[in-house]
Wavefront OBJ file of the C-alpha trace (Angstrom):
o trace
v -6.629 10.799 13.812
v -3.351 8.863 13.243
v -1.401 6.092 14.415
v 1.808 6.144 14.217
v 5.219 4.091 15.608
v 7.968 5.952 15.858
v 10.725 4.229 18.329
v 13.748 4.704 17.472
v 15.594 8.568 17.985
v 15.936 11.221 15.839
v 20.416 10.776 15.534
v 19.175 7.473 13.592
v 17.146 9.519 11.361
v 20.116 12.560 11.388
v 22.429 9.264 10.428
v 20.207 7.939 7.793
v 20.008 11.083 5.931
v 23.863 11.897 5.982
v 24.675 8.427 4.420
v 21.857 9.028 1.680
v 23.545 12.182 0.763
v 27.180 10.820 1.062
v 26.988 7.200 -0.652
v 23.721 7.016 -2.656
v 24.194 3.350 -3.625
v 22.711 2.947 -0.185
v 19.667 4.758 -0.594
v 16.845 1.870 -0.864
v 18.035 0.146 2.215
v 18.553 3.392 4.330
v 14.781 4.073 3.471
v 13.567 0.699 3.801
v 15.337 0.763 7.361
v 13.658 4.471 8.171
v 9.848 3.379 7.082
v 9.972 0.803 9.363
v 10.967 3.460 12.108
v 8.084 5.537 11.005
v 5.618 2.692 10.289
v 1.930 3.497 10.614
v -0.739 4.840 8.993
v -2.428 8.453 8.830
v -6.143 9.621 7.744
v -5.715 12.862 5.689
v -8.938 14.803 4.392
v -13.050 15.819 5.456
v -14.985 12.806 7.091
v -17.127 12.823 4.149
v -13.908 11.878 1.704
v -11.115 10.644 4.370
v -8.357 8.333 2.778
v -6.013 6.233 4.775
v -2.186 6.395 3.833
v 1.052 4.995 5.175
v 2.131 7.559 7.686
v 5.762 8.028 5.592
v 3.186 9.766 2.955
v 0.605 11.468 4.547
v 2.647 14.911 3.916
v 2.317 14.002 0.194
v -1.299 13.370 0.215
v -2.260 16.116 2.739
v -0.869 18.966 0.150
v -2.420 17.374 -3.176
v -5.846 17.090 -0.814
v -5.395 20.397 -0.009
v -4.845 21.805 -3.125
v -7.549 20.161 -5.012
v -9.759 18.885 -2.050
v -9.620 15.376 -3.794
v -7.116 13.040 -4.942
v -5.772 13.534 -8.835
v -2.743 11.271 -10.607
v -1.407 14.933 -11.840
v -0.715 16.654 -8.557
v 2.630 18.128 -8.315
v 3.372 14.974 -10.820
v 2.341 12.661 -8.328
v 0.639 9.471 -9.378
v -2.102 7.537 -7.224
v -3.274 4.092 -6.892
v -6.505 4.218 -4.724
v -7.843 0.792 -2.871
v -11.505 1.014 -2.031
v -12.295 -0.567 1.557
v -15.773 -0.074 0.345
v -15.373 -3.110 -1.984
v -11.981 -4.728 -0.757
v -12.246 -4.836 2.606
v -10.044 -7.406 3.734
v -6.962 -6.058 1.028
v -7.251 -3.059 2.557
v -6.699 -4.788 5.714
v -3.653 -6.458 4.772
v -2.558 -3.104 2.992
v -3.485 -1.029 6.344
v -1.943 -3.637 8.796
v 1.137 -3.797 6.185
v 2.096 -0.057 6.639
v 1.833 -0.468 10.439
v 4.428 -3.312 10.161
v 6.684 -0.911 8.124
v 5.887 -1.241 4.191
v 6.015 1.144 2.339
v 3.290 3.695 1.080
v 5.216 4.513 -1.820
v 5.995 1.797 -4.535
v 7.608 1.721 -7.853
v 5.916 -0.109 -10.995
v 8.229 -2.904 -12.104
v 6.212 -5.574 -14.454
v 9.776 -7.285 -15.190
v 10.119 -8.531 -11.829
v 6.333 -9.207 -11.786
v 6.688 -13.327 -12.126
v 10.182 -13.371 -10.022
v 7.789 -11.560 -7.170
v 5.210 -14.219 -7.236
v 7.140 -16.965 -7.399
v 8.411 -15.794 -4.148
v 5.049 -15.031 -2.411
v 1.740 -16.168 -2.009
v 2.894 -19.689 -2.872
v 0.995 -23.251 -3.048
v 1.792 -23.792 0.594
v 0.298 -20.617 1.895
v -2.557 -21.568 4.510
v -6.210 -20.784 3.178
v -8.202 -22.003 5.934
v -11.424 -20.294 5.040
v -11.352 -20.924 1.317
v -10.144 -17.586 0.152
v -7.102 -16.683 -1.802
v -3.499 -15.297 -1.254
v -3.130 -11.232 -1.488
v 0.268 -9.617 -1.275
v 1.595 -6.321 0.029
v 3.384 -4.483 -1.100
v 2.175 -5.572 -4.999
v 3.605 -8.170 -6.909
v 3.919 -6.031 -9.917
v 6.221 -3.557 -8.301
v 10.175 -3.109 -7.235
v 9.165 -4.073 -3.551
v 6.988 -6.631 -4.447
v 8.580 -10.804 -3.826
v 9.920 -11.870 -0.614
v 9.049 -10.083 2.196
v 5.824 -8.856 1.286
v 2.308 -9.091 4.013
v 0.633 -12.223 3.271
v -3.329 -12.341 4.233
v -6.274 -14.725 3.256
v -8.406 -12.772 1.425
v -12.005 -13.622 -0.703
v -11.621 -14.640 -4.106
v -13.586 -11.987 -5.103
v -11.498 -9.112 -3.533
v -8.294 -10.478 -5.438
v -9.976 -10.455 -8.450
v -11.354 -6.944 -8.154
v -8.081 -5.603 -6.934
v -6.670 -6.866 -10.073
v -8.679 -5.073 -12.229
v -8.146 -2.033 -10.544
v -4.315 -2.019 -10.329
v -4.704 -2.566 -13.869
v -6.820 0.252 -14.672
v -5.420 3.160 -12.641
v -1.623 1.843 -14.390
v -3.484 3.267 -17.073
v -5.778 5.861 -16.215
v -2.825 7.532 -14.654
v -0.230 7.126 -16.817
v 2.157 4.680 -14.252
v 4.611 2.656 -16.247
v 8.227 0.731 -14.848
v 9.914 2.754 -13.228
v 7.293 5.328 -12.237
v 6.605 5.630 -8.525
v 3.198 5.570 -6.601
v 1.115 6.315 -4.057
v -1.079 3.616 -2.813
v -4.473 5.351 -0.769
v -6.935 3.547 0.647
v -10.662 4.908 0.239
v -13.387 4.653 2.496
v -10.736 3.794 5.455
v -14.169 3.527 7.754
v -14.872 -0.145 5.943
v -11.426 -1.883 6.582
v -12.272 -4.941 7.628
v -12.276 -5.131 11.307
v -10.301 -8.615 11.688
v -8.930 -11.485 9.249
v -10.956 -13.464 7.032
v -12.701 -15.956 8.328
v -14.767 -17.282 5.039
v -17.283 -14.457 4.754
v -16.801 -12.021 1.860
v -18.787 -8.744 4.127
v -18.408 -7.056 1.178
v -20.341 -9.583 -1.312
v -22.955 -7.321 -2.341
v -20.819 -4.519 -4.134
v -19.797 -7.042 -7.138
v -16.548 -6.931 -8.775
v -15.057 -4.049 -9.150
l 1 2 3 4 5 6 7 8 9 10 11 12 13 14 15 16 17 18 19 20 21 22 23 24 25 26 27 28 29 30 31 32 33 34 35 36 37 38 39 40 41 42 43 44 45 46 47 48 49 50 51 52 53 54 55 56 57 58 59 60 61 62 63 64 65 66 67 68 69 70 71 72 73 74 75 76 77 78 79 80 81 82 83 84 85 86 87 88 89 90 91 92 93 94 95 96 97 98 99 100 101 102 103 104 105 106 107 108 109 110 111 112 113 114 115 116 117 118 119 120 121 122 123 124 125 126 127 128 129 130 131 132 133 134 135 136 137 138 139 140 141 142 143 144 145 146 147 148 149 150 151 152 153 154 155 156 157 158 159 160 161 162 163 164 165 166 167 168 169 170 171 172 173 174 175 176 177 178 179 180 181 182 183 184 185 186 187 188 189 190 191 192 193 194 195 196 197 198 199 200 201 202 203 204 205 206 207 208
């Protein structure tokens, strides 16, 4: 099961690649440009242990799943981030609906443009009808973090969970500046169905 956009033709794509090759200094935006041809999002594993991905990845994830029938930061020296709808349902929302719109599903840790990027998202002004907080996608503590990024209400809760967790696997898997990422969301069945409306579904779990 997949869903996937893909307007657009392949010369664009034939294009893209020969200008990557022939002036590199043009790389970021030719990608940038091409993910949001191929913007969508892709389940790749068993029922039992499904995870969601940004379609531009799913050939990434599909071999490490393959290879290991799990997910593990040292596959073919790719590194993982995992979001658990389970316990952030609404995140994984905005994460979800944000690689449908054409963000990326691979970022790049960058904690010195960490405090530019929120300056620049997720600001005072931001509506929070129901009570909840700001999220942003694509993270604020990576190279495509800042302006631009998916901006959902989201429980407090969730925020703070998702914090922890972003901090932990930047450990646990060995991610520092520079290094880039896959972000997976787990448990893709528990995304929650619509916005936030002042109800945190996923209350009973705890913090993460």
């Amino acid at each position: 099961m997949a869903t996937k956009t893909r307007s657009g033709a392949l010369l664009f794509a034939a294009i893209a690649v020969v200008t990557v090759v022939a002036i590199p200094e043009l790389r970021v935006k030719v990608t940038d440009l091409v993910e949001g041809i191929t913007g969508g999002t892709e389940l790749v594993g068993e029922v039992e242990t499904q995870f969601m991905v940004a379609a531009s990845a799913a050939s990434q994830v599909r071999k490490c799943v393959s290879q290991r029938n799990t997910l593990d930061q040292d596959c073919d020296d790719l590194k993982f981030v995992m979001i658990d709808a389970q316990r952030m349902p609404f995140i994984a929302r905005n994460i979800s609906t944000a690689w449908k719109a054409g963000k990326p599903g691979v970022l790049t840790k960058d904690s010195t443009r960490e405090s530019v990027n929120r300056r620049q998202v997720c600001r005072p002004s931001f509506p929070r009808p129901n009570g909840g907080q700001c999220d942003e996608f694509p993270f604020a503590s990576t190279r495509q973090g800042g302006e631009g990024a998916q901006e959902h209400e989201v429980p407090a809760r969730e925020n703070r969970c998702q914090g922890g967790t972003l901090g932990r696997r930047y450990d646990a898997a060995g991610i520092r500046d520079g290094d880039d990422f896959l972000v997976v969301i787990t448990h893709p069945s528990k995304i929650a169905p619509g916005p936030y409306q002042g109800v945190d579904i996923a209350k009973e779990r705890g913090d993460c």
